[in-house]
TINUKE-988247 format. One record per residue (C-alpha): x, y, z. Coordinates in steps of 0.02 Angstrom, whole numbers, plus 50000, padded with zeros to 5 digits. Example, Ala and Ser with C-alpha at 12.3 -4.5 7.8 and 13.67 -1.06 7.14 Angstrom:
506154977550390/506844994750357/
! end
This chain:
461905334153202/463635340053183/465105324653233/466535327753313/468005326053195/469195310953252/470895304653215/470795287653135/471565273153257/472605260153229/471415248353190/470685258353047/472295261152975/472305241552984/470955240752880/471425251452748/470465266452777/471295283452670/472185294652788/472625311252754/474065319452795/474455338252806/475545343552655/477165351652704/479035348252696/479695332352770/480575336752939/482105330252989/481265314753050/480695312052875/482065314752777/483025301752899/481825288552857/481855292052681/483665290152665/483485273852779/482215263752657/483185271252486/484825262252566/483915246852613/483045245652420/484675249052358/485715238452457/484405226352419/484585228552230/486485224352245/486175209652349/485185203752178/486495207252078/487935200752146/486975182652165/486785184351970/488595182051957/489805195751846/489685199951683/490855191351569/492055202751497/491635210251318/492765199851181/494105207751103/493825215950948/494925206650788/496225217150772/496445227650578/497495221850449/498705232150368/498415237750189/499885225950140/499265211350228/497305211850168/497745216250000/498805200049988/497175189250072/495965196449961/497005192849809/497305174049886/495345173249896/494955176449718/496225166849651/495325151949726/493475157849680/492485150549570/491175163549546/490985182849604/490885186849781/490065200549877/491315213449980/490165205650132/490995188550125/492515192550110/492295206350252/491555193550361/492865178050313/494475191050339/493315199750488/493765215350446/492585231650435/491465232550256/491865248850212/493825246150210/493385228950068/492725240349933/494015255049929/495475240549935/494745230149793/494385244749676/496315249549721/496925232149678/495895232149497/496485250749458/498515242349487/498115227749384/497275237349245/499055251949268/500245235849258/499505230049097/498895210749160/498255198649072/496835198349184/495765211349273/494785213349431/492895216849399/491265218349478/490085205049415/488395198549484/488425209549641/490355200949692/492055202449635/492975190049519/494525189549422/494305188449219/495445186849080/495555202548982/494515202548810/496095207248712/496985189948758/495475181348712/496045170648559/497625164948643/496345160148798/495335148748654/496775141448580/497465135248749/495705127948792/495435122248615/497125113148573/498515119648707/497925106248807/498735088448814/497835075748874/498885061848928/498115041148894/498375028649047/499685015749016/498145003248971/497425013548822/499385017248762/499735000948757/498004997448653/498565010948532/500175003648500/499524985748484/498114995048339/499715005148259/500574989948234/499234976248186/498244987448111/496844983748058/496464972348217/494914965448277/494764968448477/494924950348552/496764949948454/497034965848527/496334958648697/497494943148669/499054951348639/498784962748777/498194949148914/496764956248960/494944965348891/494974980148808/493604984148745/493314999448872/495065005848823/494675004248620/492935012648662/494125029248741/495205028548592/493955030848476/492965043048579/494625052248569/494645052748382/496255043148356/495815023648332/494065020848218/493065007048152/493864999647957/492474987747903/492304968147988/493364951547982/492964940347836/492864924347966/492274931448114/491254945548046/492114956248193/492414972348179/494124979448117/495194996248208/496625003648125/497165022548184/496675037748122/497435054148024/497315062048221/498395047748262/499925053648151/499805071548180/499725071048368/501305060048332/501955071748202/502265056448063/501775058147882/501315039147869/501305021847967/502795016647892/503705031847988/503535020948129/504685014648227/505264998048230/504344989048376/505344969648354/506494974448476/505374975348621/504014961348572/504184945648677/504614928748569/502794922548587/501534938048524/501314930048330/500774914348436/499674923048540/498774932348432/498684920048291/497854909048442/496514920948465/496014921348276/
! end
């Protein structure tokens, strides 16, 4: 037996029963609603976003140095380095691009190398690093070697002078004319090459100093007895003082 086709009610719409509609183009009606729930999802959209607050504002990009200026800081950064660094560092200390680093530090090498430096600009190690050029090389040693003066405190120059002129001297006379112990002071001396052992004290058995040939050619003097005459500036009681502390 053949049913009656029926249009689904309400109730079986409820209940979530398929219903099919004819296919055709929306009507007027249609198109209305349409346009009504796409401005409800979208003002609905902007309600969301304007409870999320506003977007903070993109920072400001660092502005570009000139080719003056970031020559000058990447010169003022090598100077100061104490091994090679990558273009990346320095691009991201200065915050400039990468790609301008390279082409200005190969520019600054090529000018030293035209100007005839002393030094040069190279790559080393995956960085950049200043280096002394190989033909000054021997005046570089001879600086390092013996350009360089080192200066004794007041303590170990008063220790030398006490050994120049008492020489040879055991170290509690030297520590007696002096007023205080110096037997850390005699040890830098002699580390330094110019005060050395000369054998022991008859009494005491303690060891004797006297200065060495060093001594007289960092002084420029052919002998002891080129030195000065130190009577002058010796308080009254020394002799007594150090003959105490025999």
């Amino acid at each position: 037996m053949t049913l009656p086709a029926v249009e689904p009610g309400a109730d079986e719409q409820a209940a979530g029963v398929p219903v099919t509609l004819p296919v055709g183009e929306p009507g007027a009606d249609g198109q209305a609603a349409g346009e009504r729930v796409g401005a409800a999802v979208g003002d609905a959209g902007g309600g969301r976003k304007q409870r999320s607050g506003r977007a903070k504002p993109a920072p400001e990009p660092t502005p570009l140095l000139d080719d003056t200026e970031l020559r000058g800081a990447l010169e003022a950064i090598l100077l100061v380095v104490d091994e090679p660094v990558s273009e990346l560092t320095l691009a991201q200390v200065l915050e400039q691009p990468a790609e301008r680093i390279g082409p200005m530090l190969d520019d600054i090498a090529a000018g030293y190398t035209a100007a005839g430096h002393g030094f040069d600009l190279r790559r080393a190690a995956g960085g950049w690093r200043l280096y002394t050029r190989p033909e000054y090389a021997s005046y570089v040693e001879r600086f390092i070697l013996d350009g360089q003066s080192v200066r004794l405190t007041q303590a170990a120059l008063e220790t030398l002078a006490v050994v120049a002129y008492k020489q040879p001297v055991t170290r509690s006379r030297i520590s007696a004319i002096r007023g205080v112990n110096c037997d850390g002071v005699i040890r830098t001396l002699v580390s330094r090459g110019l005060v050395e052992e000369c054998g022991t004290e008859s009494d005491s058995g303690a060891y004797l100093y006297r200065t060495t040939t060093m001594f007289l050619e960092k002084l420029g003097l052919n002998s002891l007895d080129d030195l000065p005459p130190l009577a002058p500036f010796l308080p009254d009681d020394v002799e007594e003082l150090a003959d105490a502390s025999r």
